[in-house]
C-alpha positions in Angstrom: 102.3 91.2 106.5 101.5 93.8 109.6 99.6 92.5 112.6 97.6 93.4 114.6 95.1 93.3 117.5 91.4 93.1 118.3 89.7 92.1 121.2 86.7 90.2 120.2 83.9 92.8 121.2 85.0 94.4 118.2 84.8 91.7 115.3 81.8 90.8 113.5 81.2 88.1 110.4 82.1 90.9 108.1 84.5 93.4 109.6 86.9 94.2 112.6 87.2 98.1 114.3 90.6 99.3 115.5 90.3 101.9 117.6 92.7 101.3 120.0 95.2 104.5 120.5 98.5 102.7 119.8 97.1 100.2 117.1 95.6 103.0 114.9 99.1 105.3 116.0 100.7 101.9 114.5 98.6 101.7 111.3 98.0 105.1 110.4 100.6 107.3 111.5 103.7 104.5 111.4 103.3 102.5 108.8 100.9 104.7 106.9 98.4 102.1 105.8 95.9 103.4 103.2 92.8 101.2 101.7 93.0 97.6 100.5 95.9 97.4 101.8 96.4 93.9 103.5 96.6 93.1 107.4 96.3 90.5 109.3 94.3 90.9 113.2 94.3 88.2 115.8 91.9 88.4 118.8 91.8 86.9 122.6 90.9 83.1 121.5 93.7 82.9 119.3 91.6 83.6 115.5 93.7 85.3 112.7 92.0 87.3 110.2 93.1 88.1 106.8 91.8 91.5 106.2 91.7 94.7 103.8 92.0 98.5 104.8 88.4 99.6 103.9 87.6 102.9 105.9 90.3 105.3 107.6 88.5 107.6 110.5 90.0 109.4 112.8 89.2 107.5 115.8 88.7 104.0 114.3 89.9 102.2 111.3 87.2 99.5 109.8 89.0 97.0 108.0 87.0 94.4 106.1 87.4 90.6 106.9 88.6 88.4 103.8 89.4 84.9 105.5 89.4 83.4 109.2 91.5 81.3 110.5 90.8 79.2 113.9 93.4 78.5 116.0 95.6 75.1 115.0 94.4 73.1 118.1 94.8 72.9 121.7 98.5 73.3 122.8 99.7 70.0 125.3 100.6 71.7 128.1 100.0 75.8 129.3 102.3 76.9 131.5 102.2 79.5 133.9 105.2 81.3 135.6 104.6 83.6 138.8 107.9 85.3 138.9 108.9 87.4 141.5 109.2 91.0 140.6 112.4 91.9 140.1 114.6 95.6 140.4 114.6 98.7 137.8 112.9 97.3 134.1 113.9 93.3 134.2 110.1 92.7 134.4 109.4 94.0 131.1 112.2 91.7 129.7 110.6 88.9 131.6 107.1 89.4 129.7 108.4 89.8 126.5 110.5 86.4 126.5 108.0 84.5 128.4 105.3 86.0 125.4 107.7 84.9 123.0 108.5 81.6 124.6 104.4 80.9 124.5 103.9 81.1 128.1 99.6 81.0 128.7 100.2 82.7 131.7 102.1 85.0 133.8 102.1 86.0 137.5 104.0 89.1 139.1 105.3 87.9 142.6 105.6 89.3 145.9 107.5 87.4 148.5 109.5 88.1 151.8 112.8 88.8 149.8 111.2 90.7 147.0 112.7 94.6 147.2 110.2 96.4 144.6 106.9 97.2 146.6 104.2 98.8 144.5 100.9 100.6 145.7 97.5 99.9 144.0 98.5 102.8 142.0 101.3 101.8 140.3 100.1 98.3 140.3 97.5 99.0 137.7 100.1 101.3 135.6 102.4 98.4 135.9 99.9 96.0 134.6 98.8 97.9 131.3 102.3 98.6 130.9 103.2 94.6 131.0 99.9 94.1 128.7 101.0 96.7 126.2 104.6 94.6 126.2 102.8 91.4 125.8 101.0 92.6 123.1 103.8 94.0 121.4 106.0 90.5 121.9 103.1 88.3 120.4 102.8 90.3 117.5 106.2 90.3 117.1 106.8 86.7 117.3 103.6 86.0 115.3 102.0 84.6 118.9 97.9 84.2 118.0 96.8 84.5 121.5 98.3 87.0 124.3 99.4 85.4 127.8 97.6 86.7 131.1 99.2 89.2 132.7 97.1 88.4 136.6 97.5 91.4 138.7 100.5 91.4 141.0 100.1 88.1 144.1 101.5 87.6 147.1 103.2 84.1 147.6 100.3 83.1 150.4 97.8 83.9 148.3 98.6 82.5 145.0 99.6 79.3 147.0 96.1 79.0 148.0 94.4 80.1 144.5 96.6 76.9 142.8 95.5 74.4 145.2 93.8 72.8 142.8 94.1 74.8 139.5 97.4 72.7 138.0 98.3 69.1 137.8 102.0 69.9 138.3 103.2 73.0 140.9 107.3 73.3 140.8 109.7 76.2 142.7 113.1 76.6 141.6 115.5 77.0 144.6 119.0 76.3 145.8 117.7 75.4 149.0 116.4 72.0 149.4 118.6 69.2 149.8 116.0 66.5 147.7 115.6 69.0 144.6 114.5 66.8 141.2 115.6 67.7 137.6 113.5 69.5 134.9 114.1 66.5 132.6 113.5 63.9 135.6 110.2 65.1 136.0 109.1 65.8 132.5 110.5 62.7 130.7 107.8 60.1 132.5 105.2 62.2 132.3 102.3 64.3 130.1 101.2 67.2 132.4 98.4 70.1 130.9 98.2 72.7 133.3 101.7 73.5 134.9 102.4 76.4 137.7 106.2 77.0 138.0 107.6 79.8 141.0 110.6 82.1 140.0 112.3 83.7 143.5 114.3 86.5 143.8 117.6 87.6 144.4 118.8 85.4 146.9 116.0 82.9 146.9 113.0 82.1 148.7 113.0 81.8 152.7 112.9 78.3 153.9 109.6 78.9 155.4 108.2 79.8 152.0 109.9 76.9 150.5 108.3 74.7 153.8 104.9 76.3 152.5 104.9 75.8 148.8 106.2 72.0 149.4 103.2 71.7 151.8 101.4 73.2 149.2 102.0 70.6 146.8 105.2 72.5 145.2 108.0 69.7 144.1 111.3 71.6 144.2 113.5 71.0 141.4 117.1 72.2 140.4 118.2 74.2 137.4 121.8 73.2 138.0 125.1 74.3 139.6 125.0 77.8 138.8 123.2 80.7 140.3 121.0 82.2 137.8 119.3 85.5 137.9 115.5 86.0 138.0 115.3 86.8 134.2 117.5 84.4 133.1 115.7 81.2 135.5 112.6 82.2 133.6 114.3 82.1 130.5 115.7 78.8 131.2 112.7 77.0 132.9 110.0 78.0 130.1 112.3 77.2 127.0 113.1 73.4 128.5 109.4 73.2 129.0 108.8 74.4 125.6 111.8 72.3 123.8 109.8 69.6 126.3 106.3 69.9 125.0 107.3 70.0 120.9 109.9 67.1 121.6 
């Protein structure tokens, strides 16, 4: 059955408006939906309603709300990945995996190594354009609740912001000589809120991996081989995910 999205503001007891531009481009003009016909809409807190076309405008479609379902139940562990921004389009591959993968939350990076460099401009154009992606990827993989996409962080900053935010803070790197394993660090533990750093091409400085071990940051390995920024995200949020349902 189609899905799609709502944010909250517009679902009553009764019936949900689409108005958004790409939704209603989606239903009306794509796939052409006409009344009664089924859909299913989930919001921000992770609710699915099974709903039927009722009234086609031309800025808004009302469709009328059969059934709702509440999300399952708490998941054991959300995970957040600041990944550093990487060249040309790899960021939107990064947000739609990590969407797919289930990742609660996701952080553009900015540290010393990090080539793109965006102004507040194409920051915010950046940011709706991740959202949009998101969206897409959770409807896609049948995801009930989008990720945050935080605005784009400096490593300083979010450093300080995650003080005391997560239970467990780890950063990837080829760097330090005392570097624990994924699976040594999950396998004795239950951990709920977990903050995990993705560097760029060629790593993080030493003084950034000084400050994020300072910080409370455990370095960990993800083996011999030298992976790219896509692919370590890839890697670290499906172990954490094979992890959690284990």
């Amino acid at each position: 059955m189609h899905r799609f999205y709502s944010p909250s503001q517009n679902i009553t007891s009764k019936q949900i408006i689409i108005d958004d531009k790409s939704e209603l481009h989606h239903l009306k003009d794509v796939l052409r939906l006409e009344s009664n016909d089924k859909v299913i809409v989930f919001d921000d807190e992770g609710n699915e309603y099974d709903c039927l076309v009722k009234n086609i405008f031309k800025k808004k479609v009302v469709l009328e709300i059969k059934s709702k379902q509440a999300p399952s139940g708490k998941e054991r562990m959300a995970l957040t990945v600041a990944c550093a921004i990487p060249k040309k389009l790899k960021m939107d591959e990064i947000i739609d995996k990590l969407t797919q993968l289930g990742v609660a939350r996701i952080i553009p990076l900015l540290t010393e190594r990090v080539i793109v460099r965006l102004d507040k401009a194409k920051e915010s154009l950046k940011t709706v354009r991740w959202q949009k992606i998101a969206m897409a990827s959770a409807k896609q993989s049948h995801r009930s609740k989008l990720p945050i996409i935080d605005s784009v962080r400096d490593m300083k900053e979010l450093l300080l912001i995650a003080k005391d935010s997560f239970d467990l803070k780890l950063i990837p790197t080829l760097l330090d000589s005392k570097r624990k394993s994924l699976k040594e660090i999950f396998c004795h533990s239950n951990y709920r809120n977990v903050l995990v750093f993705i560097g760029p091409e060629g790593d993080f400085t030493q003084e950034e991996i000084d400050l994020a071990i300072s910080s409370g940051c455990i370095p960990v390995s993800l083996g011999k081989l030298v992976l790219r920024v896509e692919t370590a995200c890839i890697a670290v949020a499906s172990f954490i995910r094979l992890y959690e349902n284990s």
